[in-house]
N, C-alpha and C positions, 0 to 999 in steps of 0.2 A: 399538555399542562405541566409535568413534571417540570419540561426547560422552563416555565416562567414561575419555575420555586427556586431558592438557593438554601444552602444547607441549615445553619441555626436559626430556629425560631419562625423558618419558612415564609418570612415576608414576600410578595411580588416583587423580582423585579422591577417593574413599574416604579413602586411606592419606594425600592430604595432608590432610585436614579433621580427621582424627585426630593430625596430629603437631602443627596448629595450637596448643591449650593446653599441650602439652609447651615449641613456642620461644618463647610467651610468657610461660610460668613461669619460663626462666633468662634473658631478658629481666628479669622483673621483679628476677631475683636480681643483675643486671649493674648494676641502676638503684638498689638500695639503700647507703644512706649507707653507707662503708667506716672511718667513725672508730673503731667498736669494734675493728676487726679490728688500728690500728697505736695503742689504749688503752695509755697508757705509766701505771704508779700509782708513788707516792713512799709513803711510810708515816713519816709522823715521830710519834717515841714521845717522852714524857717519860720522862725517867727521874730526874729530881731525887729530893731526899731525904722530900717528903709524899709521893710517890707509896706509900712504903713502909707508910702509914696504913691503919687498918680500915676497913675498907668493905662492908657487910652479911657478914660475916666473913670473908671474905678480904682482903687486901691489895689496893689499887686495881691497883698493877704484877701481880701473876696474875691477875686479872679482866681485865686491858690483855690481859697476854699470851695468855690464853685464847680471847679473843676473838677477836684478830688473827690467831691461828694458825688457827682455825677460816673466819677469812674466807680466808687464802690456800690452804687448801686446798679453798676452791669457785670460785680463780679458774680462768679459761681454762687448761689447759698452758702455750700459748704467751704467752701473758700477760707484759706487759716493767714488772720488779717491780725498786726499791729502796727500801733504807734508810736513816734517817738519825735517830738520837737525840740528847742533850743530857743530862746529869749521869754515871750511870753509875761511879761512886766518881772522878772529874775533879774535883778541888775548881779554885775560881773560875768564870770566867765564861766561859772557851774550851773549853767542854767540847762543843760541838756536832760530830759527826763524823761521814764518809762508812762508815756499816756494811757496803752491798752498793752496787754503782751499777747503775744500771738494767742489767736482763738480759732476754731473752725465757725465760722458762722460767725463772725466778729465783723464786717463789716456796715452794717446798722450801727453797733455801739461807736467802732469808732468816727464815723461823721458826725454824730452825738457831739463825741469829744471835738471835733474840730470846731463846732461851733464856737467855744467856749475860749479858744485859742485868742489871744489881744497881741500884736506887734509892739515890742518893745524889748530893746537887751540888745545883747552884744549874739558875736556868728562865733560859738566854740566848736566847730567841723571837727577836730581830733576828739573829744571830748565826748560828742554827739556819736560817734563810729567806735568809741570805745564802751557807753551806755550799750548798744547794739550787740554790737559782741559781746558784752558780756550778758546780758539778759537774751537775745532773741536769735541770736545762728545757733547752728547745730553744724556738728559733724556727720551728721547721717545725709539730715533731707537739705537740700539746697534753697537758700530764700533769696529772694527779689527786693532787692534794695532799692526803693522809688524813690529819689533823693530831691525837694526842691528847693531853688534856696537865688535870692541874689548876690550873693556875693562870697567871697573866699574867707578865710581861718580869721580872725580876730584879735584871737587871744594867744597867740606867741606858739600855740600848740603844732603838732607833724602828723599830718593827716594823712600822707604815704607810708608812715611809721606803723601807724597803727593797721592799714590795711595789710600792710608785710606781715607782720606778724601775726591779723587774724588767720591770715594764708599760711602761714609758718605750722599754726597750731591745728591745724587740718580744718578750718570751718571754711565751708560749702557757700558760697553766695554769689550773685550779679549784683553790681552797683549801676542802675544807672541812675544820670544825673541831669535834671531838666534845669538850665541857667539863665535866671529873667534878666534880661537887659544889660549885662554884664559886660566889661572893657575886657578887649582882646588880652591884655596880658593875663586879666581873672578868668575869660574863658583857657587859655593855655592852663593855666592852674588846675581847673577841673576835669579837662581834658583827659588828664595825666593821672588824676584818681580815679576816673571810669575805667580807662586800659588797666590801671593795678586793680582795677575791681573786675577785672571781667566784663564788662560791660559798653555802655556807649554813652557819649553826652549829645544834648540835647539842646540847641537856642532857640531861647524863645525871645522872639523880636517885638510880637506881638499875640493877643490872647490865644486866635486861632492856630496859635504853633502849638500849643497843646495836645490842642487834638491829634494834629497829624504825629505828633511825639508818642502821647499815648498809643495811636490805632500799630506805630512800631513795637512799640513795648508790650501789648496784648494780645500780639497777630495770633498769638498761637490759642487764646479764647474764640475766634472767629470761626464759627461751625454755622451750619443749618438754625441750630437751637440756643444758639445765641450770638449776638453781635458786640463789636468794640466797645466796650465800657464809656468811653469818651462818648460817645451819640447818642446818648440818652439825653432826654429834656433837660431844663435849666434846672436846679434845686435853689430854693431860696435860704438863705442860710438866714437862722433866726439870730438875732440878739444875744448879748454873752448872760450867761447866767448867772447868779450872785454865789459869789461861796462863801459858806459859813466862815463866820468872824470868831468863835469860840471854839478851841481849841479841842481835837479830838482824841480822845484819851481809851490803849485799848489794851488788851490781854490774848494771848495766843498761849496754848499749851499741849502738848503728845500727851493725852490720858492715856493712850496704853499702843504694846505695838506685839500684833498678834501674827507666830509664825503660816503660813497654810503650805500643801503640798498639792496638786492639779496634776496627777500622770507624772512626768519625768519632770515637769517643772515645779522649782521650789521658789518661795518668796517672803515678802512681807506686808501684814496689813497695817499700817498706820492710822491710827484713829485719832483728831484732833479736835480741840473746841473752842472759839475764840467769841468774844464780847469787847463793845466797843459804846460809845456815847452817843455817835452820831446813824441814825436808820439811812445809810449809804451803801458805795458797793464797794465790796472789799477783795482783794485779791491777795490768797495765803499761797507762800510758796516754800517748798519742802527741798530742803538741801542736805544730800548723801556728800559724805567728804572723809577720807583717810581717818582713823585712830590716831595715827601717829602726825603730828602738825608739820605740817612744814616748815623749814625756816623762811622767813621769809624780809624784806630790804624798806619794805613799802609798808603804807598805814592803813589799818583797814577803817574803812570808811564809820561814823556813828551808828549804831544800829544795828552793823550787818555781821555776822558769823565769822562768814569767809567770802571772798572775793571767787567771781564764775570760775576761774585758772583751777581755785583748789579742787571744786565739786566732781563728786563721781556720777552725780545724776541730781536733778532739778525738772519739779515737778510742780502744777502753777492750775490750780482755784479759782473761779470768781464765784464769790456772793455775793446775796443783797441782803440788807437786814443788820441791827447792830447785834445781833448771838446770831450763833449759830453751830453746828457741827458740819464733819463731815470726815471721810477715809482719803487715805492713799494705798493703792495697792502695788507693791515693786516687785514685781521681776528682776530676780539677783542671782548670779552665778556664785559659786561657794569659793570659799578659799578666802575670805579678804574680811577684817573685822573694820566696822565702819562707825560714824555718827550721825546723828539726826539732826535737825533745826528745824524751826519754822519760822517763816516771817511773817508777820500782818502788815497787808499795805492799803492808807486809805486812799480810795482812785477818785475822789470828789476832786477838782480844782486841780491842782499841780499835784500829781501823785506821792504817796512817801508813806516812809516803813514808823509805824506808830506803835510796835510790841515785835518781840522776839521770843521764842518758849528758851526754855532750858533744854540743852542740849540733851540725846538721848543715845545708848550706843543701838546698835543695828548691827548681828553677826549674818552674814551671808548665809548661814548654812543652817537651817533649823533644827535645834534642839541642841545648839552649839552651849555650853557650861562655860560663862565667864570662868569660874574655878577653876576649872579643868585648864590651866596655864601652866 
């Protein structure tokens, strides 16, 4: 009997030999790559005015939309989904705009959004890739750029320019690019910004190229317990919605900003409270950026603080409801005096910043004495 004990805790043999392939199966589950699990996806739609064109009888934008709604509803739950389009009745060339910003569990809202998309406007592609970059990559986590569109740049803009330099400034992304019906020289064009994006293009000849586009673009969703985003049933995309015609009018403000300490980490909690006209959904977002301004060549845009370039950290809200409150809690290493902002953005219709607070200073290091200079 002795030989079928082993020294601590005196389990059989048996019973450990038997638990062996069990700790080596969540071993192997501890050892696999964890990049699907923080997979961030962007979705930029064309919506200019050919989009509105036949295309094996339907419209290229319902065939778009059809499609895309049918891929978010085979992504993950938790899945961290935005959006970003270009025309959408916007006449000129600044029509590129933040639809959704990335969310976990955002893909619901934004088919939402997609409905409500109208073809019409001009193709601003530098323009659209610079909204992106500066609102939704990151330097940390890598995103999936799902780019669809017929046709190439419009508006005079450098849509390799822009990807160099998101690459220059370390942000993390795949660009790929699905091109409806497009002339071999505009396919060479797009071509050329999937390779500078990391990624691959895509022709779609006709609808069913989608899918087999998608089922490349997903392969790595394809497990046991779940299948290609693309093969899931038709979605019928409803009617465009009506957006409010009177103008929405709001307020954002930092009521206070409270230091806390958690073991060896220090931080800050940001408490904020905004009110608006319209019982809509709103998205507040919190911008850390230098004390000291930068100089800077370029204009900042109406409304906004500081451009994505300046921020130390950007941190992003949705509510419903026209009041409301709510915190930000930051994780901040010491040494560096900084400022605050918030924007209020209304997300009804074509999204935009309808209040800004007053800026607030933020010292990294708790219990730091403006005075004390």
């Amino acid at each position: 009997m002795e030989s079928q004990m082993v020294g601590c805790g005196k389990f059989p043999l048996k019973i450990i030999f038997l638990l062996i392939p069990v700790v080596l199966f969540f071993l192997h589950l501890s050892l696999l790559p964890q990049s699907n699990h923080n997979k961030r996806y962007v979705f930029i739609l064309d919506a200019s005015g050919s989009m509105s064109e036949k295309w094996d009888g339907k419209t290229r934008m319902a065939v778009a939309k059809e499609k895309l709604i049918q891929v978010l509803g085979g992504l993950p739950k938790d899945a961290s989904v935005g959006l970003v389009a270009y025309g959408n009745r916007i006449a000129g060339c600044q029509s590129a705009r933040l639809y959704h910003p990335i969310q976990k569990g955002g893909a619901s809202i934004v088919s939402q959004k997609l409905t409500t998309i109208v073809p019409a406007g001009s193709t601003p592609i530098a323009q659209t890739l610079q909204v992106v970059g500066e609102y939704l990559l990151s330097d940390q986590l890598e995103t999936e750029i799902i780019f669809i569109s017929d046709g190439v740049e419009s508006c005079e803009g450098d849509p390799k320019s822009v990807l160099y330099n998101l690459r220059q400034s370390g942000k993390k992304f795949r660009l790929q690019i699905l091109g409806i019906d497009i002339d071999p020289k505009g396919e060479e064009d797009l071509k050329r910004l999937s390779i500078l994006g990391d990624g691959n293009y895509f022709p779609l000849k006709t609808p069913e190229d989608y899918d087999r586009s998608f089922q490349r673009i997903f392969a790595h969703l394809e497990t046991k317990e779940s299948t290609i985003p693309s093969l899931s049933p038709p979605v019928k995309v409803s009617p465009v919605a009506p957006i409010p015609t009177l103008p929405n009018q709001g307020m954002i403000q930092i009521v206070s900003i409270l230091p806390y300490e958690e073991g060896s980490e220090n931080g800050y909690i940001v408490n904020y409270e905004y009110s608006a006209t319209h019982p809509t959904q709103y998205m507040i977002q919190l911008y850390l950026y230098p004390e000291e301004e930068k100089r800077r060549s370029f204009p900042i845009p109406p409304l906004r603080e500081r451009r994505m370039g300046d921020t130390v950290k950007q941190l992003v809200e949705l509510k419903e409801g026209k009041e409301g409150k709510g915190r930000f809690v930051l994780s901040l290493p010491t040494g560096k005096r900084l400022k605050s902002s918030l924007e209020l953005w209304d997300m009804s219709g074509v999204p935009k910043i309808i209040a800004l607070s007053v800026e607030k200073p933020i010292h990294e290091k708790p219990g730091f004495d403006r005075n004390d200079r």
